[in-house]
mmCIF file of the N, C-alpha and C atoms, coordinates in Angstrom:
data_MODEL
# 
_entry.id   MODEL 
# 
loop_
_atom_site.group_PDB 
_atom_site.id 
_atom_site.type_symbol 
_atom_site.label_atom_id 
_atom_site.label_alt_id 
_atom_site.label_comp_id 
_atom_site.label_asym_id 
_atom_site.label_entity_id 
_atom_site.label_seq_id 
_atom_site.pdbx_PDB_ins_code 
_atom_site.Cartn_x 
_atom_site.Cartn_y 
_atom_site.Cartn_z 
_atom_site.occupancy 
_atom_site.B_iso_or_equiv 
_atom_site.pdbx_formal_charge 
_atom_site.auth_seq_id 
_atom_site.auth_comp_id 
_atom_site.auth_asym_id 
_atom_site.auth_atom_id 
_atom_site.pdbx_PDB_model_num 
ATOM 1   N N  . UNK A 1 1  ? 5.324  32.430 -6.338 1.00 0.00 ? 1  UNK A N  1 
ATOM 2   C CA . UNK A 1 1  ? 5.543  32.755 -4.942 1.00 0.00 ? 1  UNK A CA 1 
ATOM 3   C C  . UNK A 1 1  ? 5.779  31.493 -4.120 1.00 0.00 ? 1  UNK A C  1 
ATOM 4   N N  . UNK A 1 2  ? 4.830  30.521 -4.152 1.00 0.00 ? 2  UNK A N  1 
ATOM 5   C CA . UNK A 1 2  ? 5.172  29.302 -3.830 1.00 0.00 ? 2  UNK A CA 1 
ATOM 6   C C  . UNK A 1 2  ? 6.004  28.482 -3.913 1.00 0.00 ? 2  UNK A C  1 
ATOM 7   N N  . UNK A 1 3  ? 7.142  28.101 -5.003 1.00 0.00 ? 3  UNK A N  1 
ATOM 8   C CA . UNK A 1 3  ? 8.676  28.142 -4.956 1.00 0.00 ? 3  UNK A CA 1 
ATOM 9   C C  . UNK A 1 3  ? 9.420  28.698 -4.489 1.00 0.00 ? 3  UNK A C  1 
ATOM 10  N N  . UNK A 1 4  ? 9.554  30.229 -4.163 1.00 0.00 ? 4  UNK A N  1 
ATOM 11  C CA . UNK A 1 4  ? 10.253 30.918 -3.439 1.00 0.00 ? 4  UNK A CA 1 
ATOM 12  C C  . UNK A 1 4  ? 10.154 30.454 -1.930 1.00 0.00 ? 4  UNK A C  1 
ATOM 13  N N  . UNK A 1 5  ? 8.904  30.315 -1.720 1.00 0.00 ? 5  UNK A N  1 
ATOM 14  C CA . UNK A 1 5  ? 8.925  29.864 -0.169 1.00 0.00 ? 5  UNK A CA 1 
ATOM 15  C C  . UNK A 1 5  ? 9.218  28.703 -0.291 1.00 0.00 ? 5  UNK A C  1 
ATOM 16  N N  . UNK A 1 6  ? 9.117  27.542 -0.721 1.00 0.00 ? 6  UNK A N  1 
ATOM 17  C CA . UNK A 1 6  ? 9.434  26.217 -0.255 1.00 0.00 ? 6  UNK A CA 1 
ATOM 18  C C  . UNK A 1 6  ? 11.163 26.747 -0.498 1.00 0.00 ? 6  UNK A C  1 
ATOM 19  N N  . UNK A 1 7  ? 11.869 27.098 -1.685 1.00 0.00 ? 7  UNK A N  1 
ATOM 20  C CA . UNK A 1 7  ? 13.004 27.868 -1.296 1.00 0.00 ? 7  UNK A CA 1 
ATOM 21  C C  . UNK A 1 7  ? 13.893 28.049 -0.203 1.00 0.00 ? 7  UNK A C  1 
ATOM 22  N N  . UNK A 1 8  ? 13.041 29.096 0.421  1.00 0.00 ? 8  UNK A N  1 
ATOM 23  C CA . UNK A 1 8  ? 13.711 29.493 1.713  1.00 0.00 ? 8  UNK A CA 1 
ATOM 24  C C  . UNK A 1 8  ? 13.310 28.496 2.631  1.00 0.00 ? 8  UNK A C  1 
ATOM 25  N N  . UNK A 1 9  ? 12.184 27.886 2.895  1.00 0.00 ? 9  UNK A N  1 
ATOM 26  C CA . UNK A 1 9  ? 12.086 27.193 4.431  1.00 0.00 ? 9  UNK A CA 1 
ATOM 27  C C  . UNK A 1 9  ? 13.228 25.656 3.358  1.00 0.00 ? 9  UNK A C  1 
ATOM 28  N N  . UNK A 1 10 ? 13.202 25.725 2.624  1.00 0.00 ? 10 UNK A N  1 
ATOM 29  C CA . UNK A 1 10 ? 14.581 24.363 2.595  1.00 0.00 ? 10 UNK A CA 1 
ATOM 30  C C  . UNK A 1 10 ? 15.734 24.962 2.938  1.00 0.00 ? 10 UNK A C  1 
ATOM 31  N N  . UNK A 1 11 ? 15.995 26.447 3.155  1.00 0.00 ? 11 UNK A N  1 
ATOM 32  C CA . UNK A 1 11 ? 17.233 26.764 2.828  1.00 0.00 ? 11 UNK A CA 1 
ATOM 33  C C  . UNK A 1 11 ? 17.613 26.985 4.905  1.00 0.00 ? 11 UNK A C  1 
ATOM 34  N N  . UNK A 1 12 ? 16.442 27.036 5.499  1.00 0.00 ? 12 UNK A N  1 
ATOM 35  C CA . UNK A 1 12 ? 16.575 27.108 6.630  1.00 0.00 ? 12 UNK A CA 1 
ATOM 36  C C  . UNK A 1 12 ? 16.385 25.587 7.001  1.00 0.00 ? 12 UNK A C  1 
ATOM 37  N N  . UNK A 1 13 ? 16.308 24.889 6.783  1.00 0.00 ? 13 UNK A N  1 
ATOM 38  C CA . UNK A 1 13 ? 16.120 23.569 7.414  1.00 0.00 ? 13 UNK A CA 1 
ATOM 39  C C  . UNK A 1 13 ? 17.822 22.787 6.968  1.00 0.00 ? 13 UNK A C  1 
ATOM 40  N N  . UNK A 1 14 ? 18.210 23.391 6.114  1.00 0.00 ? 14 UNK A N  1 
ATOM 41  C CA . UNK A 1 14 ? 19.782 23.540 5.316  1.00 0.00 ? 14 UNK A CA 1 
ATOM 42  C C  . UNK A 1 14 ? 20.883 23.821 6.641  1.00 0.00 ? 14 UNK A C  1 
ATOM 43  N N  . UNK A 1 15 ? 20.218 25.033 7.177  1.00 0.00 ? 15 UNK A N  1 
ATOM 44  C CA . UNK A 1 15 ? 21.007 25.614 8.394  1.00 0.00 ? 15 UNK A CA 1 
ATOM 45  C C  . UNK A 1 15 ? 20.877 25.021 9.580  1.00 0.00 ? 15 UNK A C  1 
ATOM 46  N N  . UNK A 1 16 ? 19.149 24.470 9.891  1.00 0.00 ? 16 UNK A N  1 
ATOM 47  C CA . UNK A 1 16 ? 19.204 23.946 11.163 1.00 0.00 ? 16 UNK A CA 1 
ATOM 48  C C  . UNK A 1 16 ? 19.440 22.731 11.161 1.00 0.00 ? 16 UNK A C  1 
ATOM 49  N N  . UNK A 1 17 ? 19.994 21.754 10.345 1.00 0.00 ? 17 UNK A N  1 
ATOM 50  C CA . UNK A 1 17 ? 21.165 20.475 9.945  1.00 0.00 ? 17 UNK A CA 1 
ATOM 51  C C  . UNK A 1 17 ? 22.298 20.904 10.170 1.00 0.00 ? 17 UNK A C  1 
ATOM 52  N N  . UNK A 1 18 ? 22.917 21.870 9.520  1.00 0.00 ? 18 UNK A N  1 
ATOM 53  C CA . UNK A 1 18 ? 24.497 22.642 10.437 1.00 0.00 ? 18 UNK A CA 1 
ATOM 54  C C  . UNK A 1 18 ? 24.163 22.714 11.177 1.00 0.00 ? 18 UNK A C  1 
ATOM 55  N N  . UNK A 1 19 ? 23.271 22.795 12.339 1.00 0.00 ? 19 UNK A N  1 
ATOM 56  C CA . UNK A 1 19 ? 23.460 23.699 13.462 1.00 0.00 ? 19 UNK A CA 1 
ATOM 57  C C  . UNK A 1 19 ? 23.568 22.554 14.258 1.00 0.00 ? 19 UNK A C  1 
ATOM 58  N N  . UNK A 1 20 ? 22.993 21.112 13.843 1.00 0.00 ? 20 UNK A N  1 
ATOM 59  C CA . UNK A 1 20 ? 22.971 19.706 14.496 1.00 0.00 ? 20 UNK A CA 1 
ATOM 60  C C  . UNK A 1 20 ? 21.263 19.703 14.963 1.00 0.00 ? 20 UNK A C  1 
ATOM 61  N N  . UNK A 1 21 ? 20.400 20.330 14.422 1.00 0.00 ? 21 UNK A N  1 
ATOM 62  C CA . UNK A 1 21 ? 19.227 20.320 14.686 1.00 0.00 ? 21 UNK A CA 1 
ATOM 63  C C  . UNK A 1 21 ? 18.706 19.873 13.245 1.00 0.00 ? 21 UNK A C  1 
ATOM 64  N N  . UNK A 1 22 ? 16.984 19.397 13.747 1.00 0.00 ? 22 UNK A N  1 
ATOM 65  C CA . UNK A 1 22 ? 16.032 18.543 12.866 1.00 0.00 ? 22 UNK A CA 1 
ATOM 66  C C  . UNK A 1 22 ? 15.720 19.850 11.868 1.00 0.00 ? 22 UNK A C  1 
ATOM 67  N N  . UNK A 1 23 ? 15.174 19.005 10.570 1.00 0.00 ? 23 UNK A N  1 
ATOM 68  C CA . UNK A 1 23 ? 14.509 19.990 9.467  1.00 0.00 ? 23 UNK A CA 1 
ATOM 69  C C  . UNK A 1 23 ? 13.392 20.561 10.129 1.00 0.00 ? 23 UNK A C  1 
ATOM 70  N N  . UNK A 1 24 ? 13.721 21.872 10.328 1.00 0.00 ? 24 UNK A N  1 
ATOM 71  C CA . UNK A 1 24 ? 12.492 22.604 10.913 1.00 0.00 ? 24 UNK A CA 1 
ATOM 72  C C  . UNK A 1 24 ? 11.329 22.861 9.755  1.00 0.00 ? 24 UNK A C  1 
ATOM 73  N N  . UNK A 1 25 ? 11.736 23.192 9.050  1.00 0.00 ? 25 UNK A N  1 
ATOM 74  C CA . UNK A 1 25 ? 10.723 22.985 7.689  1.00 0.00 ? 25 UNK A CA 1 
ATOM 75  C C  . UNK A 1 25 ? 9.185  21.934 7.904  1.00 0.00 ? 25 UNK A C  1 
ATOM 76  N N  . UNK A 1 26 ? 9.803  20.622 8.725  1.00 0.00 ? 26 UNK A N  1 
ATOM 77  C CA . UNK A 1 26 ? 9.141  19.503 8.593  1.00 0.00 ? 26 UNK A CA 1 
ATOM 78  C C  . UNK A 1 26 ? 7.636  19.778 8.991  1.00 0.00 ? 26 UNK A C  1 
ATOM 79  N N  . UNK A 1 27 ? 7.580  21.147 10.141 1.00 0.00 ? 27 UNK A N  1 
ATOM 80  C CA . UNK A 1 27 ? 6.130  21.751 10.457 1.00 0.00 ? 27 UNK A CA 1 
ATOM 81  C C  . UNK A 1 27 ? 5.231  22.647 9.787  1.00 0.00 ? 27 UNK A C  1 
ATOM 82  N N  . UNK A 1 28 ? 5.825  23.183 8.540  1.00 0.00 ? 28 UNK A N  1 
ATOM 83  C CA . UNK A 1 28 ? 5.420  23.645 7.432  1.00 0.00 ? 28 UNK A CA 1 
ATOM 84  C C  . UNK A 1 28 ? 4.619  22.778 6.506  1.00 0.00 ? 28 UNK A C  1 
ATOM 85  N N  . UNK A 1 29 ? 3.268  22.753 6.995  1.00 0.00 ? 29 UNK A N  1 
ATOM 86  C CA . UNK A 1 29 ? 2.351  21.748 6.396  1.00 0.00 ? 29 UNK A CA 1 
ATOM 87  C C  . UNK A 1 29 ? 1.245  22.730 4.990  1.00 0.00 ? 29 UNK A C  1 
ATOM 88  N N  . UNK A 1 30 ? 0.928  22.094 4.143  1.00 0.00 ? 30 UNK A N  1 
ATOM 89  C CA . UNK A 1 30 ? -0.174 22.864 3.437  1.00 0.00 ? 30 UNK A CA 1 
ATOM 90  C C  . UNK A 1 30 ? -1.416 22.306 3.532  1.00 0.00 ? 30 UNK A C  1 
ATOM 91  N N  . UNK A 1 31 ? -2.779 23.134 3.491  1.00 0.00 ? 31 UNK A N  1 
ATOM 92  C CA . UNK A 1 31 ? -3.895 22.742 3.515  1.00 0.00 ? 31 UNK A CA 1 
ATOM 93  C C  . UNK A 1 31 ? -3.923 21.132 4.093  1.00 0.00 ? 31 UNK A C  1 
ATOM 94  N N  . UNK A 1 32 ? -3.456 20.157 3.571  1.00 0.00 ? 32 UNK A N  1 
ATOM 95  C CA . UNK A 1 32 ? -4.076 18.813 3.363  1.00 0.00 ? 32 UNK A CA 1 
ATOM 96  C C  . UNK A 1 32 ? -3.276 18.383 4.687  1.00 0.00 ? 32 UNK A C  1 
ATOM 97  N N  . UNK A 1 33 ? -2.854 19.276 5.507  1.00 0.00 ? 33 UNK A N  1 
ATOM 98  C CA . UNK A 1 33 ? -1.885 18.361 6.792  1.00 0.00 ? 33 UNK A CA 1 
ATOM 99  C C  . UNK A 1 33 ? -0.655 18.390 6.665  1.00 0.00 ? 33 UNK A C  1 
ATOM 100 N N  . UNK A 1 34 ? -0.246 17.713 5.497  1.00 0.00 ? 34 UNK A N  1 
ATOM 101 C CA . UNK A 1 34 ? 0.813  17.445 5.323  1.00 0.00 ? 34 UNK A CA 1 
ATOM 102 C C  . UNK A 1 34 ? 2.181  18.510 4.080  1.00 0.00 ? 34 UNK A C  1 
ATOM 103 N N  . UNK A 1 35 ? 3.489  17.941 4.566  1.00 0.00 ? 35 UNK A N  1 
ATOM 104 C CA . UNK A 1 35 ? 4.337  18.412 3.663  1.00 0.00 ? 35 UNK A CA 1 
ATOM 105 C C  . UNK A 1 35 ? 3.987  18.986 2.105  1.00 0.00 ? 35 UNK A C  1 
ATOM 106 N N  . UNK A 1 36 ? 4.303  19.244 1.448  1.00 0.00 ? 36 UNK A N  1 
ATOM 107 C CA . UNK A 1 36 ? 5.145  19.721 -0.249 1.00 0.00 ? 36 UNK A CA 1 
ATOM 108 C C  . UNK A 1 36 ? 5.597  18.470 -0.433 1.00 0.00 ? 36 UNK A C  1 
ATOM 109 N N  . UNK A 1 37 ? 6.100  18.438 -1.749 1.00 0.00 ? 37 UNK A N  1 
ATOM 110 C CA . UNK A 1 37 ? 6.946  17.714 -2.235 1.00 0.00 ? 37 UNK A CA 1 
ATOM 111 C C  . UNK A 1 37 ? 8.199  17.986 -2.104 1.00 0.00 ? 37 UNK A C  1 
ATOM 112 N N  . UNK A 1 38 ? 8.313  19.189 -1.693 1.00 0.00 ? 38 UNK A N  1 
ATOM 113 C CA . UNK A 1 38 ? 9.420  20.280 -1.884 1.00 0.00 ? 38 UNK A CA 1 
ATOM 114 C C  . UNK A 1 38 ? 10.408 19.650 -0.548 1.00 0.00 ? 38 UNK A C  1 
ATOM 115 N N  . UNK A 1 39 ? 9.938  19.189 0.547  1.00 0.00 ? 39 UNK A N  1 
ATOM 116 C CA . UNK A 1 39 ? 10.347 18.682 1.368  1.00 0.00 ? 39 UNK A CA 1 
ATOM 117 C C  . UNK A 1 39 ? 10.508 17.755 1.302  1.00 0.00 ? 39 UNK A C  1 
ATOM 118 N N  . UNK A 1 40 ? 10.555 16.807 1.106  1.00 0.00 ? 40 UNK A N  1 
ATOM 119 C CA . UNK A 1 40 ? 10.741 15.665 0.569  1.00 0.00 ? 40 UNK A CA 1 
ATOM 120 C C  . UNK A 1 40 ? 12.329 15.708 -0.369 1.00 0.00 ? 40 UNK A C  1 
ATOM 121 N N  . UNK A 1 41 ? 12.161 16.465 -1.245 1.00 0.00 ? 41 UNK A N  1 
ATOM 122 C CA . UNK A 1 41 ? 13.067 16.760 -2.568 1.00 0.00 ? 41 UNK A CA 1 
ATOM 123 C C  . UNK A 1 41 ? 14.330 17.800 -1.384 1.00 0.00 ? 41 UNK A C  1 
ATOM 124 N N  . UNK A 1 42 ? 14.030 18.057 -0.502 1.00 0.00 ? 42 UNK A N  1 
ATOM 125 C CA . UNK A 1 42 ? 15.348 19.240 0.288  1.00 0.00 ? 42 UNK A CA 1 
ATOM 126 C C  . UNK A 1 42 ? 15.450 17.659 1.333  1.00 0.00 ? 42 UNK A C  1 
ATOM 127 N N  . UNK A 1 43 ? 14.998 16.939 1.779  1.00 0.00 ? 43 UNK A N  1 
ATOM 128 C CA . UNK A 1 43 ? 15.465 15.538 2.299  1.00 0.00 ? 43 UNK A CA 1 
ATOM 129 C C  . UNK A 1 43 ? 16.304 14.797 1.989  1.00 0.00 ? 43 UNK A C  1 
ATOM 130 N N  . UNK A 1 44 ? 16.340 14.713 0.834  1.00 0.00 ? 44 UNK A N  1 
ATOM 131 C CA . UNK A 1 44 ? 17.140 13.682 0.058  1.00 0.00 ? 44 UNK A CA 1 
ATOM 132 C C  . UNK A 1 44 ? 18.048 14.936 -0.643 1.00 0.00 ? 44 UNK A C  1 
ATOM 133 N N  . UNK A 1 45 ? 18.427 15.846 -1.005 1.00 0.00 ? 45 UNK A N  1 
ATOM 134 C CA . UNK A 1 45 ? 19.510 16.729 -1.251 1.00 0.00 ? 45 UNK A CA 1 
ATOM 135 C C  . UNK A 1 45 ? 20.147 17.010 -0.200 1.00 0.00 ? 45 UNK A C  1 
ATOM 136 N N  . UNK A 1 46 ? 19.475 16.890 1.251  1.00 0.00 ? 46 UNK A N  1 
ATOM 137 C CA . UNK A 1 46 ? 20.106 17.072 1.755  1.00 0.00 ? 46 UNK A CA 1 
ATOM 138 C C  . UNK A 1 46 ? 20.627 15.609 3.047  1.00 0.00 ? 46 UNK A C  1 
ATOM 139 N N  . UNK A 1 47 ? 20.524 14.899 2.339  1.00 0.00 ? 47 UNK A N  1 
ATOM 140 C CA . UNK A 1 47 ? 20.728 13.312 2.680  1.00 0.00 ? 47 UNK A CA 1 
ATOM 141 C C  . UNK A 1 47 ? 20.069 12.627 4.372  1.00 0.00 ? 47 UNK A C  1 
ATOM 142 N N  . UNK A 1 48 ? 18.972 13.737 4.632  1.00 0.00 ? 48 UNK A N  1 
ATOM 143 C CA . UNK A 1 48 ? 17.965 13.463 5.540  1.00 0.00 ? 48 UNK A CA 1 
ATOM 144 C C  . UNK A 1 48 ? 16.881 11.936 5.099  1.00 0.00 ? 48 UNK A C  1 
ATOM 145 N N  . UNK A 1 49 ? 16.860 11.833 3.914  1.00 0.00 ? 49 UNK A N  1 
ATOM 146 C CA . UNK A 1 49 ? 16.122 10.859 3.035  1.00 0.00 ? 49 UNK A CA 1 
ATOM 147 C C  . UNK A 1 49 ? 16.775 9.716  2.385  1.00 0.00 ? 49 UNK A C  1 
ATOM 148 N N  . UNK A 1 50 ? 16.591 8.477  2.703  1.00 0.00 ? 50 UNK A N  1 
ATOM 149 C CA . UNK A 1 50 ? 17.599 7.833  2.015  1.00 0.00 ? 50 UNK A CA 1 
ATOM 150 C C  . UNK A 1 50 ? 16.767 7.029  0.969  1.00 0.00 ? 50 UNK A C  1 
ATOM 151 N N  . UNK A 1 51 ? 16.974 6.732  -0.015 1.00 0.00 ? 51 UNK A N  1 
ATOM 152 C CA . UNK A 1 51 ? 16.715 6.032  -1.234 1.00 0.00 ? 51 UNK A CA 1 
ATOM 153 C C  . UNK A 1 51 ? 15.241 4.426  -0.263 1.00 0.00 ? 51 UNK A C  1 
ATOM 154 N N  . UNK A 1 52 ? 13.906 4.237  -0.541 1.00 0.00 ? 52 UNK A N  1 
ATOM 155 C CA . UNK A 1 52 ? 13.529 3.227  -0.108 1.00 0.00 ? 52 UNK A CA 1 
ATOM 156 C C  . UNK A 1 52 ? 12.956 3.823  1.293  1.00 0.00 ? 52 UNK A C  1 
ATOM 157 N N  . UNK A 1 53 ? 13.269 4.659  1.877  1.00 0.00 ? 53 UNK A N  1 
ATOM 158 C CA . UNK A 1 53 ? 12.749 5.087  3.193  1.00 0.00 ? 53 UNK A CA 1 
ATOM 159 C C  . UNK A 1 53 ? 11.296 5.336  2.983  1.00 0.00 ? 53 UNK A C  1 
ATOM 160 N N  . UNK A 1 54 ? 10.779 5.545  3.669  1.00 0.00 ? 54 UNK A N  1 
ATOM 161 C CA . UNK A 1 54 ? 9.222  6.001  3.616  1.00 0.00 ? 54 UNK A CA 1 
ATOM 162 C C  . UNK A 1 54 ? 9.028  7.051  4.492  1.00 0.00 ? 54 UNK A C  1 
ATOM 163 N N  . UNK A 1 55 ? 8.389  7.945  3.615  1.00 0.00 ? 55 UNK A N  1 
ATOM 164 C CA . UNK A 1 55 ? 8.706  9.616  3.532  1.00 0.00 ? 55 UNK A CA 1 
ATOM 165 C C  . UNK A 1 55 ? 7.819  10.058 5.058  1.00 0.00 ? 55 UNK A C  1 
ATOM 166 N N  . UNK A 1 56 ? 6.448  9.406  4.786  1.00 0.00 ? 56 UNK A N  1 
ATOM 167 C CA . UNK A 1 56 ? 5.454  9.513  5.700  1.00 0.00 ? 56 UNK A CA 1 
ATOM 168 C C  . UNK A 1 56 ? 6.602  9.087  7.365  1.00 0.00 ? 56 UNK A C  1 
ATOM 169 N N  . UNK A 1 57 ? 7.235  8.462  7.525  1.00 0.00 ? 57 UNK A N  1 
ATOM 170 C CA . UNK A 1 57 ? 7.816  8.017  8.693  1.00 0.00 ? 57 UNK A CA 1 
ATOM 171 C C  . UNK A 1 57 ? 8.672  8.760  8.880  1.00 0.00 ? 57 UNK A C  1 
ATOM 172 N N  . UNK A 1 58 ? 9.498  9.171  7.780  1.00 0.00 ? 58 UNK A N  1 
ATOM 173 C CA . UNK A 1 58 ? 10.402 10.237 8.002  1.00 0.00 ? 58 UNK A CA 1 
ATOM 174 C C  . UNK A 1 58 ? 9.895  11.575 8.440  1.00 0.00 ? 58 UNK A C  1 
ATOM 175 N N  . UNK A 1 59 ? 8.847  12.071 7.599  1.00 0.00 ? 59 UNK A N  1 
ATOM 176 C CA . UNK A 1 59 ? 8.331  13.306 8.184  1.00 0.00 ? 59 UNK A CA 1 
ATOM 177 C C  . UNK A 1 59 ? 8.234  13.590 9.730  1.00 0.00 ? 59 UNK A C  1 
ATOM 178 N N  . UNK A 1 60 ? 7.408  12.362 10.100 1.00 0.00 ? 60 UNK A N  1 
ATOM 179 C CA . UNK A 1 60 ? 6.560  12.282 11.343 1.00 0.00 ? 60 UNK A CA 1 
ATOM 180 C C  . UNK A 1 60 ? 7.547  12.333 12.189 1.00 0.00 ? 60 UNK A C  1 
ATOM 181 N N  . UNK A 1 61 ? 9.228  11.775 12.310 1.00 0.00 ? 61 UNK A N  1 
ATOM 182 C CA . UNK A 1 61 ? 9.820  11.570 13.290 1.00 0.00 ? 61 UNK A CA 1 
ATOM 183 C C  . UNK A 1 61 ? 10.420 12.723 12.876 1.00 0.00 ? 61 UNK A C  1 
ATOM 184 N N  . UNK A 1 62 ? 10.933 13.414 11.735 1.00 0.00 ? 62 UNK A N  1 
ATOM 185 C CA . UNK A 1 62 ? 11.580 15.034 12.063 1.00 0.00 ? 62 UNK A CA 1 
ATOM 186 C C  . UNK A 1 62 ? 10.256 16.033 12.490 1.00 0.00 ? 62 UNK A C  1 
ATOM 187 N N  . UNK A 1 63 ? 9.251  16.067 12.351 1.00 0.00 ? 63 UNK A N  1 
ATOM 188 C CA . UNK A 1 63 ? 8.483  16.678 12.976 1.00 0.00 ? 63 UNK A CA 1 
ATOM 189 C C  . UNK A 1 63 ? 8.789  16.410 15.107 1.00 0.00 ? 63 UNK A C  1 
ATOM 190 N N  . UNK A 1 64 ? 8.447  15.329 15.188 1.00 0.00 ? 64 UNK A N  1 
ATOM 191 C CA . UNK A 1 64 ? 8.910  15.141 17.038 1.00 0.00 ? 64 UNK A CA 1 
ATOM 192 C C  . UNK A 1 64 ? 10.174 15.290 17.105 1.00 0.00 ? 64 UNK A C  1 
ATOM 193 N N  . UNK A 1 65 ? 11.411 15.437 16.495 1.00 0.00 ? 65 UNK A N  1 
ATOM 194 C CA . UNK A 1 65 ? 12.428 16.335 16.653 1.00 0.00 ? 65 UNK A CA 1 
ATOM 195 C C  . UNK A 1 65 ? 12.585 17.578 16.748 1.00 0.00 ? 65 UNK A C  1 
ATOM 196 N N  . UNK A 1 66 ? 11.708 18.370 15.919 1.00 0.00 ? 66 UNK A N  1 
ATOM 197 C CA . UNK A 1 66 ? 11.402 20.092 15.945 1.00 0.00 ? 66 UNK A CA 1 
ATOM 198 C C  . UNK A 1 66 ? 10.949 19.905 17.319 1.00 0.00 ? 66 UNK A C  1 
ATOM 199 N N  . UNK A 1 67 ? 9.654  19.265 17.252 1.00 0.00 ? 67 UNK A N  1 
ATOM 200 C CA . UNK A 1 67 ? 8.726  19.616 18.873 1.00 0.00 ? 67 UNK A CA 1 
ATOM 201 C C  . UNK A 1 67 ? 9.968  19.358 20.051 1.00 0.00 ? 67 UNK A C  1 
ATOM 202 N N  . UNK A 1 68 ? 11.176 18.469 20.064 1.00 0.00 ? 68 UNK A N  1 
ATOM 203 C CA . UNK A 1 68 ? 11.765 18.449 21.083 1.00 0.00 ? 68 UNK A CA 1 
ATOM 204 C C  . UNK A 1 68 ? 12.827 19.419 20.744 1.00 0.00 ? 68 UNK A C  1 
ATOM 205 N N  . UNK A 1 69 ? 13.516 19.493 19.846 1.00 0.00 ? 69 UNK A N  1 
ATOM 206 C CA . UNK A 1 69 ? 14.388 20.757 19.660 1.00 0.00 ? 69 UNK A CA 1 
ATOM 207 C C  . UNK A 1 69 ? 14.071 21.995 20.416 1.00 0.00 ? 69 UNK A C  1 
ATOM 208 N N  . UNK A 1 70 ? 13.236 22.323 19.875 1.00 0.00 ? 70 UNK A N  1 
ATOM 209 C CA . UNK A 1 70 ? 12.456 24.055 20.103 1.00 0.00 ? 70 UNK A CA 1 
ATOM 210 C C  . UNK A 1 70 ? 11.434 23.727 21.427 1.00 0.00 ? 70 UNK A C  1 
ATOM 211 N N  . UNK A 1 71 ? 11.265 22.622 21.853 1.00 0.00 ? 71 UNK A N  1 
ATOM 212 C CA . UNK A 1 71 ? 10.327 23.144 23.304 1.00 0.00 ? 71 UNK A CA 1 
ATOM 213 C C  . UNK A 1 71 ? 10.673 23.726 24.173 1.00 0.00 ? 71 UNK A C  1 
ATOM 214 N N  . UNK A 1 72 ? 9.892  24.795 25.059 1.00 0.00 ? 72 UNK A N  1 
ATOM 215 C CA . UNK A 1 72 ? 10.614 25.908 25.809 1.00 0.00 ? 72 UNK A CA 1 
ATOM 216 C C  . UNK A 1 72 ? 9.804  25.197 27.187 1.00 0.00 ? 72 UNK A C  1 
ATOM 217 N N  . UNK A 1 73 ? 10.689 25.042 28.018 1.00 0.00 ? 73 UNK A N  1 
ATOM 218 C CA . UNK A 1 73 ? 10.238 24.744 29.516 1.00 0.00 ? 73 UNK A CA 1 
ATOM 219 C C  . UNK A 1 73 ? 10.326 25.863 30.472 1.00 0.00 ? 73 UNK A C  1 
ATOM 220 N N  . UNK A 1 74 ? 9.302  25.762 30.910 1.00 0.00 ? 74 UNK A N  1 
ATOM 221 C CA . UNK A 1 74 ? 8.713  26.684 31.863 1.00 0.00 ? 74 UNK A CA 1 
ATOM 222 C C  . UNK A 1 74 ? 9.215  26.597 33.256 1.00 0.00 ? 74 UNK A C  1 
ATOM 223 N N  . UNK A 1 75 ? 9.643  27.226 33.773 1.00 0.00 ? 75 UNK A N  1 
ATOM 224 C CA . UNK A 1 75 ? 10.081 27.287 35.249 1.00 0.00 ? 75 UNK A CA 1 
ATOM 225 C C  . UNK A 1 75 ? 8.642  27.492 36.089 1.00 0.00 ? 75 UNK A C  1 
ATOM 226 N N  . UNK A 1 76 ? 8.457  26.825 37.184 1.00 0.00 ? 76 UNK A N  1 
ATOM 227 C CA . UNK A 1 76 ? 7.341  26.535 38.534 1.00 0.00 ? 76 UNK A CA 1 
ATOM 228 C C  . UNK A 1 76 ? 8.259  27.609 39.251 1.00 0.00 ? 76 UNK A C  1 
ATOM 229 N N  . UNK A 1 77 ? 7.353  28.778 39.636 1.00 0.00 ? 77 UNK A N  1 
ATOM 230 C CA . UNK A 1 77 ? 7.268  29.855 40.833 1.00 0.00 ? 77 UNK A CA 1 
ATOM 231 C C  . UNK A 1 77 ? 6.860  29.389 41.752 1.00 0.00 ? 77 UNK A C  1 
# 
C-alpha cells in the first residue's frame, strides 16, 4: 500500500511541476517529520534534485514553496 501512495503523491507533484508549481508532495511527511525516500527518488527523476545537492535543503525550500503556492489570503471586512 505504501508504494502505491508514494506512487501517486510523486505522480501529483509530476503535475504540479507542469503546472509551474513546487512538489507538493514535499508536505507529505512520515512519522519521523520528515520525507520517504520516495521523494527524494521523484526529485531527481524529475530533475528537481541535482546530483551533490543536499536533500535536507532541498526539501525545506520546496516545502516554503507549497506554503507560498497554496496560501489562501483572507480578505479584512
Amino acid at each position: 500500500m505504501g508504494k502505491l501512495i508514494g506512487e501517486v503523491i510523486g505522480l501529483i507533484s509530476k503535475n504540479e511541476l507542469e503546472q509551474g508549481r513546487p512538489m507538493l508532495s514535499a508536505i507529505a511527511v512520515g512519522v519521523s517529520g520528515k520525507p520517504s525516500e520516495g521523494f527524494f527518488n521523484w526529485a531527481r527523476e524529475l530533475g528537481v534534485l541535482e546530483e551533490g545537492q543536499d536533500k535536507e535543503t532541498l526539501w525545506r525550500n520546496e516545502c516554503e514553496k507549497v506554503y507560498e503556492a497554496w496560501k489562501i489570503s483572507y480578505r479584512k471586512e
